[in-house]
DOBARO-479779 format. One record per residue (C-alpha): residue number from 1; x, y, z. Coordinates in Angstrom, 1 decimal, always signed. Example, Ala and Ser with C-alpha at 12.3 -4.5 7.8 and 13.67 -1.06 7.14 Angstrom:
BEGIN
(1, (+12.3, -4.5, +7.8))
(2, (+13.7, -1.1, +7.1))
// end
This chain:
BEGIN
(1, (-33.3, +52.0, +129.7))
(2, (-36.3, +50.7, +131.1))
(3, (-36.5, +53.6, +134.3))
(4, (-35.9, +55.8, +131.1))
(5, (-39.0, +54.6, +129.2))
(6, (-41.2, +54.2, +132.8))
(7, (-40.2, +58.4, +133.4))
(8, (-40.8, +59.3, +129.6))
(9, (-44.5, +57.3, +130.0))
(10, (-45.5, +59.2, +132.9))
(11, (-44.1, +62.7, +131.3))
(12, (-46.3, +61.5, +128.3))
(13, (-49.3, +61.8, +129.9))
(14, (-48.7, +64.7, +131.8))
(15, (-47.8, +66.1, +128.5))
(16, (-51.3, +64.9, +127.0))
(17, (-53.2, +65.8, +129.9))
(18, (-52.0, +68.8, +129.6))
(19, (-52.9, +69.3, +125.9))
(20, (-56.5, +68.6, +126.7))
(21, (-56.9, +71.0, +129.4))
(22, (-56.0, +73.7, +126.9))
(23, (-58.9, +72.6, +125.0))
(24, (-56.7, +70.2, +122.3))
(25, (-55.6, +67.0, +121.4))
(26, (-52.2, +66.0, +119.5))
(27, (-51.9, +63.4, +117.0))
(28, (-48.3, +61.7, +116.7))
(29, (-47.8, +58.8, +113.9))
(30, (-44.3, +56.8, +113.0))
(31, (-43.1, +55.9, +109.5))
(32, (-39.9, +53.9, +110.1))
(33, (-37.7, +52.3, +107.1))
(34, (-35.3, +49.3, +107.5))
(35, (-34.1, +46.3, +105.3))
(36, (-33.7, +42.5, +105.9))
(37, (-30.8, +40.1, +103.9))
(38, (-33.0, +37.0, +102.8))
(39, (-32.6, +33.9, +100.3))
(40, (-33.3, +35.0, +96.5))
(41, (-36.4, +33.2, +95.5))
(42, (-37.8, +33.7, +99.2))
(43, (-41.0, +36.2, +99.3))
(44, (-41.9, +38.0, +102.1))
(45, (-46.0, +37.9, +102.7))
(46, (-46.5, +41.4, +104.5))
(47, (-50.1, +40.8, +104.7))
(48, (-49.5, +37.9, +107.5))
(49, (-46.6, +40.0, +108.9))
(50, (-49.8, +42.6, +109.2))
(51, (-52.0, +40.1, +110.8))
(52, (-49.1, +39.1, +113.1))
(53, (-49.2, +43.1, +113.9))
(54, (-52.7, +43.6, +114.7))
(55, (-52.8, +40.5, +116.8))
(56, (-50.0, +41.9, +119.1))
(57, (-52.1, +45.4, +118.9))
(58, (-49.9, +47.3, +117.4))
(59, (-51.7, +50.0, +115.2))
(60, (-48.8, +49.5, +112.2))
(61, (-48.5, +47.8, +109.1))
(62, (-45.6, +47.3, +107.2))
(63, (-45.2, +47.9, +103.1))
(64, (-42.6, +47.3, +99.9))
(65, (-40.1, +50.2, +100.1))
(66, (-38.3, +51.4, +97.0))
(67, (-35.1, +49.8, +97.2))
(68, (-34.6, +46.1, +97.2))
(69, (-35.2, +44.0, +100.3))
(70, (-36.3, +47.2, +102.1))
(71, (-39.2, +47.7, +103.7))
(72, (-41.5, +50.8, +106.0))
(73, (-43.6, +50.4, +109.0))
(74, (-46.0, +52.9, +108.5))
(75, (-48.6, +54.2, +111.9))
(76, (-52.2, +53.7, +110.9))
(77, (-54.5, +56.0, +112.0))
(78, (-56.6, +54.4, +114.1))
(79, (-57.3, +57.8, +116.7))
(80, (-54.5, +56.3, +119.1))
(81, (-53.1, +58.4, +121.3))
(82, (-49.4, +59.8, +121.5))
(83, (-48.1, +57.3, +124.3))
(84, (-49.9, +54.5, +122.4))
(85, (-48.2, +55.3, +119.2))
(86, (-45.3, +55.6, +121.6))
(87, (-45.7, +51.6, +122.3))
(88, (-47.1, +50.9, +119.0))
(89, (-43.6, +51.4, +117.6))
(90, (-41.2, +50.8, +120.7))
(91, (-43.2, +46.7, +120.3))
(92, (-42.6, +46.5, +116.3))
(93, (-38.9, +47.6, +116.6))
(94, (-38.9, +44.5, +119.1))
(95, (-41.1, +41.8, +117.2))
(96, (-41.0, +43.1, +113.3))
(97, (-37.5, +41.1, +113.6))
(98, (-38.9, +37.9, +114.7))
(99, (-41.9, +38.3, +112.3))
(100, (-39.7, +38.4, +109.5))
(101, (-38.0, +35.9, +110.5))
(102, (-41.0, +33.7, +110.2))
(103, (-41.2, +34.3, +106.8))
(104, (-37.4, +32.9, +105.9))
(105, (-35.2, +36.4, +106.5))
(106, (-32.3, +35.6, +107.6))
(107, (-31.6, +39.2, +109.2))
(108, (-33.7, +42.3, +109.6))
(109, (-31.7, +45.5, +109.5))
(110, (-33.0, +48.6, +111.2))
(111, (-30.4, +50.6, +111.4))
(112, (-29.5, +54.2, +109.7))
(113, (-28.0, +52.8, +106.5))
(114, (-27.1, +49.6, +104.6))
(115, (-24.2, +49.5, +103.0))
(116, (-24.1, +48.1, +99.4))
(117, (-27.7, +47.4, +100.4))
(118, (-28.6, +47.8, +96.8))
(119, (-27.3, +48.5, +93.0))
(120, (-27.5, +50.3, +90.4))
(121, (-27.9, +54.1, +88.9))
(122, (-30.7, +56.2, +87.7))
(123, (-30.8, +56.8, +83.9))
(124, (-30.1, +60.6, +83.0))
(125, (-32.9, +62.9, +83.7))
(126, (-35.2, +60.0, +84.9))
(127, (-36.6, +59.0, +88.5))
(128, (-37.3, +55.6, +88.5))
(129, (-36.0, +53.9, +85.1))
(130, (-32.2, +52.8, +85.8))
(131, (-29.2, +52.9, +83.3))
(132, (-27.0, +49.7, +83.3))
(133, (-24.6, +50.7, +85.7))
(134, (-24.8, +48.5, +88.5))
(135, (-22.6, +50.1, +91.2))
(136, (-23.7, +50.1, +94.9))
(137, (-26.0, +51.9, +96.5))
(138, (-25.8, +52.5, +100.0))
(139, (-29.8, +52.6, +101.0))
(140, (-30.4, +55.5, +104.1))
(141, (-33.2, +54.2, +106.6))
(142, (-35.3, +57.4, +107.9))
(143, (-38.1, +57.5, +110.9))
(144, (-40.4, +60.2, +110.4))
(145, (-43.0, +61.7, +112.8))
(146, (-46.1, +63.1, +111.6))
(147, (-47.6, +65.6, +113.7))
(148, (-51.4, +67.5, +113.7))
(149, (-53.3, +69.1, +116.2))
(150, (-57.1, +69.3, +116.5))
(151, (-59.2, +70.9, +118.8))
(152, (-61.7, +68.7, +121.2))
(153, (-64.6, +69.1, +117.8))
(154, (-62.2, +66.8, +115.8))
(155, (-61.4, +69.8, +113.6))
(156, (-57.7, +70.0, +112.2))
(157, (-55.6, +73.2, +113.3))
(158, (-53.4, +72.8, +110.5))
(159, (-56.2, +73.3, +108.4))
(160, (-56.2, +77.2, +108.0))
(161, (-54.9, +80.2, +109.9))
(162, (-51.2, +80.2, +110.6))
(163, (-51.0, +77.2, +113.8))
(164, (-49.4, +75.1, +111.5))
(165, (-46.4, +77.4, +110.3))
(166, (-45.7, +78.3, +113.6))
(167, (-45.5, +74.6, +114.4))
(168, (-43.2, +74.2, +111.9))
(169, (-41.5, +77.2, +113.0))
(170, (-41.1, +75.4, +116.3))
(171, (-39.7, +72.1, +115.1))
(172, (-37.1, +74.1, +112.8))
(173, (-35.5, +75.9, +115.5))
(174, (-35.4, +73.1, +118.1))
(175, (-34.2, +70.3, +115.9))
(176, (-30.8, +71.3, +115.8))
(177, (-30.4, +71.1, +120.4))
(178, (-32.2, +68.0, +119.9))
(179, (-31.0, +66.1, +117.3))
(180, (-29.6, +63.1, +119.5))
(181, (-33.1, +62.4, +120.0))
(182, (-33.9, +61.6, +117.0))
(183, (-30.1, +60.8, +115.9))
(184, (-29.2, +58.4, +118.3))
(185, (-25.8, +56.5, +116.6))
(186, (-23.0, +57.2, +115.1))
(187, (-23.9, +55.7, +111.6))
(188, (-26.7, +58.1, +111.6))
(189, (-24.4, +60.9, +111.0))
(190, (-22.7, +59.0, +108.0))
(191, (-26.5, +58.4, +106.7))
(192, (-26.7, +62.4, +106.2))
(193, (-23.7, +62.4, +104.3))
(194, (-23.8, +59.5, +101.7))
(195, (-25.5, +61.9, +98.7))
(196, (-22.2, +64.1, +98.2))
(197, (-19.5, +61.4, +100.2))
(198, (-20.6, +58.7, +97.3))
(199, (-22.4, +60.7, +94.9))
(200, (-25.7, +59.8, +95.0))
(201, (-27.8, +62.5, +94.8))
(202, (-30.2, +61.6, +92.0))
(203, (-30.7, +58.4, +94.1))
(204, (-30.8, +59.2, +97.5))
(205, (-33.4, +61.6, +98.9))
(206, (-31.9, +61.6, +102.8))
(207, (-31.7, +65.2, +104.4))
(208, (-28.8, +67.0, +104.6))
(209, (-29.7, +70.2, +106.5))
(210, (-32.7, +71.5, +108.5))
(211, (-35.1, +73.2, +106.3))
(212, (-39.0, +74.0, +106.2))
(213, (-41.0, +75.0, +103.2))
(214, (-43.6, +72.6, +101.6))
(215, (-41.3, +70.2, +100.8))
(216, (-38.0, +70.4, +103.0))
(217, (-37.4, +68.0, +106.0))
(218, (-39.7, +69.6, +108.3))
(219, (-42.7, +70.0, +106.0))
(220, (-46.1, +71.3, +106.3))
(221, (-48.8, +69.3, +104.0))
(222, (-52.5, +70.5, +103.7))
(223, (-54.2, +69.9, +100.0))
(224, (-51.0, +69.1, +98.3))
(225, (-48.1, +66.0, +99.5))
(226, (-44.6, +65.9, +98.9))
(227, (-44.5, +64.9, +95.7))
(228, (-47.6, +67.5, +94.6))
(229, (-50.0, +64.7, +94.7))
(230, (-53.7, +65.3, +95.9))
(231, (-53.4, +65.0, +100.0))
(232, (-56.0, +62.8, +101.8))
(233, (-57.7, +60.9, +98.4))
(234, (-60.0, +58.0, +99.5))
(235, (-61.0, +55.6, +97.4))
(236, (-65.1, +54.5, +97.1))
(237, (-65.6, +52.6, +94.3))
(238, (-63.6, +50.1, +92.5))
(239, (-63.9, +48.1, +88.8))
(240, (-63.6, +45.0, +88.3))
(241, (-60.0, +45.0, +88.3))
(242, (-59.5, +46.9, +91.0))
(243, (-59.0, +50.2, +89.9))
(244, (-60.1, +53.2, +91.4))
(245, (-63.2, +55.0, +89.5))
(246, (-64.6, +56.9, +92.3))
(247, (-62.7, +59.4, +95.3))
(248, (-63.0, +61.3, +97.6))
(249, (-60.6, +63.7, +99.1))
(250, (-60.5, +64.6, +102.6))
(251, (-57.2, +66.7, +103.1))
(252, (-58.5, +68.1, +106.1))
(253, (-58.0, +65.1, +107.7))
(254, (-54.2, +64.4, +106.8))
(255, (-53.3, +67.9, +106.8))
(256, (-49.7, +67.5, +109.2))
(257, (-46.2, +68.7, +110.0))
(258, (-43.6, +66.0, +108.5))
(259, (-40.0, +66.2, +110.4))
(260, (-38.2, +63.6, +108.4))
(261, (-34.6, +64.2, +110.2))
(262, (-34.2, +60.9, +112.3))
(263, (-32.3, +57.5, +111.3))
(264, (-33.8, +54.5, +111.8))
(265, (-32.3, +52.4, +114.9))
(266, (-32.4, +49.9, +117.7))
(267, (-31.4, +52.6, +119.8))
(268, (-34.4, +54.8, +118.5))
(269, (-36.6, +55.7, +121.0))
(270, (-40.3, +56.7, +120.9))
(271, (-40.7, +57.7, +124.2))
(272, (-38.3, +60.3, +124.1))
(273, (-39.4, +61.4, +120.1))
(274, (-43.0, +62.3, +121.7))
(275, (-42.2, +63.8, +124.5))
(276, (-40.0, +66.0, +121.7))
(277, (-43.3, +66.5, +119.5))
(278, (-45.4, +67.3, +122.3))
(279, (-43.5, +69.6, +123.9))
(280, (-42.9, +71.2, +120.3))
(281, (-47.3, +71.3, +119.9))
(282, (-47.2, +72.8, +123.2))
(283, (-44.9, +75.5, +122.5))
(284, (-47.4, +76.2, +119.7))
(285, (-50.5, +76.5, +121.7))
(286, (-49.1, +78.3, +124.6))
(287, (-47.5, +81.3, +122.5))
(288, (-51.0, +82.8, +120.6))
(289, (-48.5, +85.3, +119.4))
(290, (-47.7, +85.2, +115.4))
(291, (-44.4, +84.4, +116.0))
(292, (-43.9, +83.1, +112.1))
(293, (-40.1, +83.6, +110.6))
(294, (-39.2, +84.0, +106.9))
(295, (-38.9, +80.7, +105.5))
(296, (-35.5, +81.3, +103.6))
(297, (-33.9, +81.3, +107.0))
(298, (-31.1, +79.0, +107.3))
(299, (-31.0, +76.8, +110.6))
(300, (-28.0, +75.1, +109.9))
(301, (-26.7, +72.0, +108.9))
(302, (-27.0, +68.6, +111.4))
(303, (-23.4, +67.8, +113.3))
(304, (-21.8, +65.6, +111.5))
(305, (-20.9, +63.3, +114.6))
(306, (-22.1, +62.5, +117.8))
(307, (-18.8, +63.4, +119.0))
(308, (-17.2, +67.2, +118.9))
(309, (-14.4, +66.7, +116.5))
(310, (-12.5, +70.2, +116.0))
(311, (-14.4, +73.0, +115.7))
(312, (-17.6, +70.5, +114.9))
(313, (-19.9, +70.7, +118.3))
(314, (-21.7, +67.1, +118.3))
(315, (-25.1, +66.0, +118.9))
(316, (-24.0, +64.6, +122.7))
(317, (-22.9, +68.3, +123.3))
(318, (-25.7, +70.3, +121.3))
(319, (-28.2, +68.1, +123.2))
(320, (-26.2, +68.7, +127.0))
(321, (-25.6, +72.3, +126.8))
(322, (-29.1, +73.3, +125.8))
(323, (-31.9, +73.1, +128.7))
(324, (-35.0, +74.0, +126.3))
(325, (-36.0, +70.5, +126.8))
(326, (-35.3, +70.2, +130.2))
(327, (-37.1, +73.4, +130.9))
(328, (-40.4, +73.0, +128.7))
(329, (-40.8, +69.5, +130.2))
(330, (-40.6, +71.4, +133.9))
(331, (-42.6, +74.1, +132.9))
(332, (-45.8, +72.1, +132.3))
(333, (-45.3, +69.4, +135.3))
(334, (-45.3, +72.9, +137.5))
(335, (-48.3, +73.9, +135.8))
(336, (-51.3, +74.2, +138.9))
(337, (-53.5, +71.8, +136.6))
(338, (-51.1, +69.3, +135.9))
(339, (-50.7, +66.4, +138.9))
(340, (-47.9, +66.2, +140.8))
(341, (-47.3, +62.5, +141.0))
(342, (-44.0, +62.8, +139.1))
(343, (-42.5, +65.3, +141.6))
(344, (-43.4, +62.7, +144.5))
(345, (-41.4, +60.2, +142.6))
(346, (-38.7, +62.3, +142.2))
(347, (-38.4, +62.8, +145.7))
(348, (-34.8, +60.4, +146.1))
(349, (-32.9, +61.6, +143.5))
(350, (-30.0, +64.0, +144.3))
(351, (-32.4, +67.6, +143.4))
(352, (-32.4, +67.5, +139.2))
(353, (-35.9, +68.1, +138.1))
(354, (-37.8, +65.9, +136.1))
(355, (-36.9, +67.3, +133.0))
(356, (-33.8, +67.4, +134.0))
(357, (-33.7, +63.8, +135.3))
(358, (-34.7, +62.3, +131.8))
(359, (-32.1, +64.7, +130.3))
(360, (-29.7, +63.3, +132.0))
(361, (-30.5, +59.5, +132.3))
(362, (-30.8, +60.0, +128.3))
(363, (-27.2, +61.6, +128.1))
(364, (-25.8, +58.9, +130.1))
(365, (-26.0, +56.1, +127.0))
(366, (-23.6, +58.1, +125.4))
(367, (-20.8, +58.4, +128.0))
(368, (-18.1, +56.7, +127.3))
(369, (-16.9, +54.0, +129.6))
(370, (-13.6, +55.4, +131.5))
(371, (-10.7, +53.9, +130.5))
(372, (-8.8, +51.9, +133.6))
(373, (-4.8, +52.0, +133.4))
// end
């Protein structure tokens, strides 16, 4: 893993560097969910988790979630860039454990779901008052990437003109080759399925399919959020008791792509979810064409293993038998502008490129170990 996350550093900032040349710069932030199993009358003080956080220099802070005992690490804004964001979460999947544990939790979970994590069922025709059943609820933990592009003036691109549709047309068509990406364990598959296996669909909001539109799992957000809420409100002046009397809204600054496919996981990793949103902005700015789709296209349902199982192709398959990653990532190392460090260093291996080498190393933690009779 660690010659994995040393190539997917260096691709990173070939990736950037190549960005800027063409007269941009990407912005990549993390929201990651995830739950911890502490004593009842313990209570977790997330603002000296926070402190914790900015002390290791990790631009991230971590808030209540909706369910019980679950909680999101949500990217700040701070104007990092891609392969810090990269670290920024690739350190809190490492520390947010022993930070909690600081504060009395017995176990942090970050993994895809938790199972009878939570109980209870939502009221008819309401969204957040519940009815006195009490059954369980199995909570889904989702990482989501937020993507936006500006040029070198510090002006959005998803702002106006079509550069953000055709984003979003990018990440809908090559979600479904990459999905072990973002993916990564078999539980994650069970995650997509728990609204119809257990029947929580007034409950649960996890995707089940790839879809774009404003609010499907690969969204595009200017002026108006995902739950048609005013995008990029900022509060100025406060009463007395701390409510908001005067805003201002700044959409511009917020306005992003959304792909809200992947599972939270230890075996998540940001390295190889930039490189996938870089290479997916990249696609973007290289084809000027308007390439935009009709939106009521279907791109298909996620596998529903990591394993082929019948007719079923699996994520470990989809991911091996398509070379779009492979080939974009080689396709801007052999750029003339682009240094060629990265080729030196691939100088010993048996002839893959270097797309193809990080492919391949990725593929590898999912073989399964031969069996010796």
């Amino acid at each position: 893993m660690k010659n994995l996350n040393q190539l997917a550093e260096s691709i990173i900032s070939e990736l950037e560097n190549y960005i800027h040349q063409r007269g941009f710069r990407a912005l990549v932030h993390f929201e990651l969910e995830g739950c911890y199993q502490k004593p009842i009358a313990k209570q977790v003080d997330y603002r000296q988790v926070n402190r914790k956080l900015i002390s290791l220099g990790i631009d991230g802070e971590v808030v209540a979630e909706y369910w019980s005992n679950q909680w999101e690490y949500v990217s700040l804004f701070n104007g990092q860039s891609p392969l810090k964001e990269a670290h920024n979460l690739n350190r809190a999947l490492y520390y947010l454990p022993k930070l909690f544990a600081a504060q009395g939790v017995t176990k942090t979970l970050i993994k895809p779901v938790v199972w009878a994590g939570d109980s209870g069922k939502l009221a008819l025709g309401c969204e957040n008052i519940f009815s006195g059943d009490s059954r369980a609820v199995h909570i889904p933990n989702a990482v989501q990437i937020n993507v936006s592009v500006q040029n070198l003036a510090g002006e959005n691109l998803l702002v106006s003109g079509d550069f953000g549709e055709r984003l979003q047309q990018s990440f809908l068509q090559t979600s479904l080759a990459c999905c072990l990406i973002y993916l990564p364990e078999e539980e994650a598959f069970e995650r997509l399925a728990l609204k119809s296996t257990y029947g929580l669909a007034e409950e649960l909001c996890s995707p089940v399919d790839i879809s774009g539109g404003h609010q499907g799992s690969i969204a595009l957000y200017r002026d108006i959020g995902k739950h048609n809420q005013k995008m990029g409100v900022e509060p100025l002046l406060y009463d007395a008791k701390s409510n908001v009397i005067v805003s201002h809204e700044n959409w511009h600054k917020t306005a992003r792509i959304e792909h809200r496919l992947g599972a939270s996981s230890e075996r998540y990793n940001p390295f190889l979810n930039v490189i996938y949103a870089l290479l997916n902005v990249i696609e973007t700015i290289d084809n000027t064409e308007d390439d935009t789709q009709d939106p009521g296209i279907d791109y298909g349902q996620l596998p529903n293993s990591l394993q082929d199982k019948d007719e079923n192709i699996g994520a470990i398959s989809l991911f091996h038998h398509s070379d779009w990653f492979s080939r974009t990532i080689d396709r801007v190392l052999s750029s003339a502008s682009v240094d060629n460090t990265l080729s030196i260093n691939n100088s010993n291996t048996t002839g893959l490129s270097i797309g193809q080498l990080i492919q391949q190393d990725y593929l590898k933690l999912f073989q399964r170990p031969a069996i010796v009779i």
